[in-house]
C-alpha atoms as an extended CHARMM CRD file, in Angstrom:
* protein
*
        74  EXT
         1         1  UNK       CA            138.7060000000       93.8860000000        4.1430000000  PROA      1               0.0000000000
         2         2  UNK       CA            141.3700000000       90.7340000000        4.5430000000  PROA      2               0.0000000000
         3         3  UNK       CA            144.7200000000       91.9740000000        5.2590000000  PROA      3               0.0000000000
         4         4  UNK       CA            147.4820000000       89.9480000000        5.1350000000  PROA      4               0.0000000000
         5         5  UNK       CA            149.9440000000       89.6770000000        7.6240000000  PROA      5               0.0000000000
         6         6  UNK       CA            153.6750000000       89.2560000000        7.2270000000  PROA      6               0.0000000000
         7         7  UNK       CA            154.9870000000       85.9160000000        8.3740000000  PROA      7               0.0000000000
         8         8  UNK       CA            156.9270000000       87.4090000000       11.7690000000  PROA      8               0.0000000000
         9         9  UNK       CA            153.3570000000       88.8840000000       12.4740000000  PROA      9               0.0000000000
        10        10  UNK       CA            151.3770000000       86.2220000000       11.5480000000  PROA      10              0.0000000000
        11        11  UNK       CA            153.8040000000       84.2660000000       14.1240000000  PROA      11              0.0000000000
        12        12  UNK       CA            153.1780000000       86.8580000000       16.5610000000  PROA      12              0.0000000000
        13        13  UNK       CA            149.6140000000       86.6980000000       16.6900000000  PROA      13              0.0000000000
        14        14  UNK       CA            149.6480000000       82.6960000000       16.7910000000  PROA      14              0.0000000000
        15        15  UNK       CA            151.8950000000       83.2960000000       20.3970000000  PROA      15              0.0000000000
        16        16  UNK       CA            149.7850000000       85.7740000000       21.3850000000  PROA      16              0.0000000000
        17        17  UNK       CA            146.9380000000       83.9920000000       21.1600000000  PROA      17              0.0000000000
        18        18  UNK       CA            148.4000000000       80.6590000000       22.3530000000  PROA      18              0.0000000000
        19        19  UNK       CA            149.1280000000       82.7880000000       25.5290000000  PROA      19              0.0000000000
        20        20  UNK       CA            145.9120000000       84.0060000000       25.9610000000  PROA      20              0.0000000000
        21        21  UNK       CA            144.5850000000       80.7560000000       26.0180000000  PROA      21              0.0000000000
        22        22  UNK       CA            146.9800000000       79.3060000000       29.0340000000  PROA      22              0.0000000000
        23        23  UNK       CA            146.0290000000       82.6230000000       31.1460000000  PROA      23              0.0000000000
        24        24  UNK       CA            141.9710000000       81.8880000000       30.4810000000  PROA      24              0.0000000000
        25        25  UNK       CA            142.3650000000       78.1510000000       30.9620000000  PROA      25              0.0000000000
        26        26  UNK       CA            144.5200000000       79.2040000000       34.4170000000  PROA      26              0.0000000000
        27        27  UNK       CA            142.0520000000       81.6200000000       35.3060000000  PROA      27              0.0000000000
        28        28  UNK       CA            139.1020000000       79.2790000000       34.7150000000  PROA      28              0.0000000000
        29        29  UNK       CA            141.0610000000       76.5330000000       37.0610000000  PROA      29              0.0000000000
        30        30  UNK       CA            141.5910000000       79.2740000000       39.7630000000  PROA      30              0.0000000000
        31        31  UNK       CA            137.7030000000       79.8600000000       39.5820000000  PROA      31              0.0000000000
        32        32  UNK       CA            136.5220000000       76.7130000000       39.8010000000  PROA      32              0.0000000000
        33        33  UNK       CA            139.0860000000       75.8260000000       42.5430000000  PROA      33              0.0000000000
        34        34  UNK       CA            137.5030000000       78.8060000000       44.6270000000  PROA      34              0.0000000000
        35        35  UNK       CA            134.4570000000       77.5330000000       44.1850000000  PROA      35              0.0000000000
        36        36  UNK       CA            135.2290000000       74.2730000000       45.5290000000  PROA      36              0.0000000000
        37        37  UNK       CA            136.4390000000       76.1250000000       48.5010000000  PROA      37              0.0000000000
        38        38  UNK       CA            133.6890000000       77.7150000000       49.3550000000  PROA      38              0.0000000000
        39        39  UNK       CA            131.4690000000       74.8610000000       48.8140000000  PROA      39              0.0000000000
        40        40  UNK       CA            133.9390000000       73.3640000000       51.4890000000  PROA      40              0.0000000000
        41        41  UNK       CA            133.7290000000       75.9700000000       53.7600000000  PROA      41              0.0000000000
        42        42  UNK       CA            129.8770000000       75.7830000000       53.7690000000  PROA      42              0.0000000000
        43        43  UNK       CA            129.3100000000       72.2760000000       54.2340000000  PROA      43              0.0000000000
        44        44  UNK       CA            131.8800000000       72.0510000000       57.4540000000  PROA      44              0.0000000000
        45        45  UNK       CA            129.8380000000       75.2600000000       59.3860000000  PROA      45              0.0000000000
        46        46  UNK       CA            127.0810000000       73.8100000000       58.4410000000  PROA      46              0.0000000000
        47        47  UNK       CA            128.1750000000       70.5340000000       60.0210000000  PROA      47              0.0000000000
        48        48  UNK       CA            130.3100000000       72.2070000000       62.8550000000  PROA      48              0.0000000000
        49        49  UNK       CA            126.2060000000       73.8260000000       63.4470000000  PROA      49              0.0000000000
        50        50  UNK       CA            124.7490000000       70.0630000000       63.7870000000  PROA      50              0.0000000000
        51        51  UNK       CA            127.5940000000       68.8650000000       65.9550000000  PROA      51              0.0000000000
        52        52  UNK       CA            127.2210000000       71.9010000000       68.2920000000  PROA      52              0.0000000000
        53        53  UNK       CA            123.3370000000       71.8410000000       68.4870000000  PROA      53              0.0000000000
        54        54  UNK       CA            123.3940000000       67.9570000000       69.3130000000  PROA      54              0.0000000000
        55        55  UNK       CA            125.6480000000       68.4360000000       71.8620000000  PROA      55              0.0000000000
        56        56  UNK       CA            123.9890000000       71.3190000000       73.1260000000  PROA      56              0.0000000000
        57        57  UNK       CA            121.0310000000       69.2560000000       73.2030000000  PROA      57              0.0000000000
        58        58  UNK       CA            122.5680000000       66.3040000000       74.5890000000  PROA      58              0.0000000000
        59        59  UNK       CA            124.1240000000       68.4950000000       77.7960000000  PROA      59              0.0000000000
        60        60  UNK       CA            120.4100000000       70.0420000000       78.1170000000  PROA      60              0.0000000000
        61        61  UNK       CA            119.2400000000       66.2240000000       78.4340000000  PROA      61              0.0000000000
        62        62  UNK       CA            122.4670000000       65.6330000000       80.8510000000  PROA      62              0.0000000000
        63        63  UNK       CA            121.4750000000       68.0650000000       83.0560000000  PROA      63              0.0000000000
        64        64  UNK       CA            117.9220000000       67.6260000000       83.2100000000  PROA      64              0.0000000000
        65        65  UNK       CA            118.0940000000       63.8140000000       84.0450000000  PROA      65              0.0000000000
        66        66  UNK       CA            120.7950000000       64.9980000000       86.8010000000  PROA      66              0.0000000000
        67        67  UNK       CA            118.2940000000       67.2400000000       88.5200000000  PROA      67              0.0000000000
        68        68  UNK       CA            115.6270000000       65.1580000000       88.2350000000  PROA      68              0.0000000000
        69        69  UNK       CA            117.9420000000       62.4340000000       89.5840000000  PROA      69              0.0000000000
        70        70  UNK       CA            119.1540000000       64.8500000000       92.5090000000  PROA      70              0.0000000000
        71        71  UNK       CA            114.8170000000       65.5730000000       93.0820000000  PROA      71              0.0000000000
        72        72  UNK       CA            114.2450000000       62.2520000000       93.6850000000  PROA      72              0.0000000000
        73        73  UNK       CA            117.1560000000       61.6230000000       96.5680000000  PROA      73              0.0000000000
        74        74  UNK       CA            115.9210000000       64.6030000000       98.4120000000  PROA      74              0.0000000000
C-alpha cells in the first residue's frame, strides 16, 4: 500500500514535518526549563527553612543567656 506523492506534496509533508520538529524540540526546552524552576524554587524554601530555624534558634539561645544573665544580677 505505497502511494506516491506528487512533488508539491511530497514538499509539503517535508515542511510539515520540519515544523513539527521545531514545536517538539521548543516544547521539550520549555519543559525542561520548568523543571529547572521548580527545582529552584525548592532548594531556596528549603534553605530560606534552615536560615529561619537557625535564627530562630539562635534568638531562643539570645534570650535565654539574657535571662539567665538578668537572674544572676538580681
Amino acid at each position: 500500500m505505497t502511494e506516491t506523492y506528487s512533488k508539491s506534496r511530497q514538499r509539503a509533508e517535508t515542511a510539515f514535518a520540519n515544523l513539527q520538529t521545531e514545536f517538539f524540540a521548543k516544547n521539550h526546552a520549555a519543559e525542561e526549563l520548568e523543571s529547572l524552576v521548580q527545582a529552584r524554587d525548592a532548594k531556596t524554601l528549603r534553605l530560606r527553612d534552615a536560615r529561619l530555624a537557625k535564627e530562630q534558634t539562635a534568638r531562643m539561645s539570645a534570650t535565654s543567656a539574657h535571662l539567665a544573665k538578668r537572674s544572676k544580677s538580681n
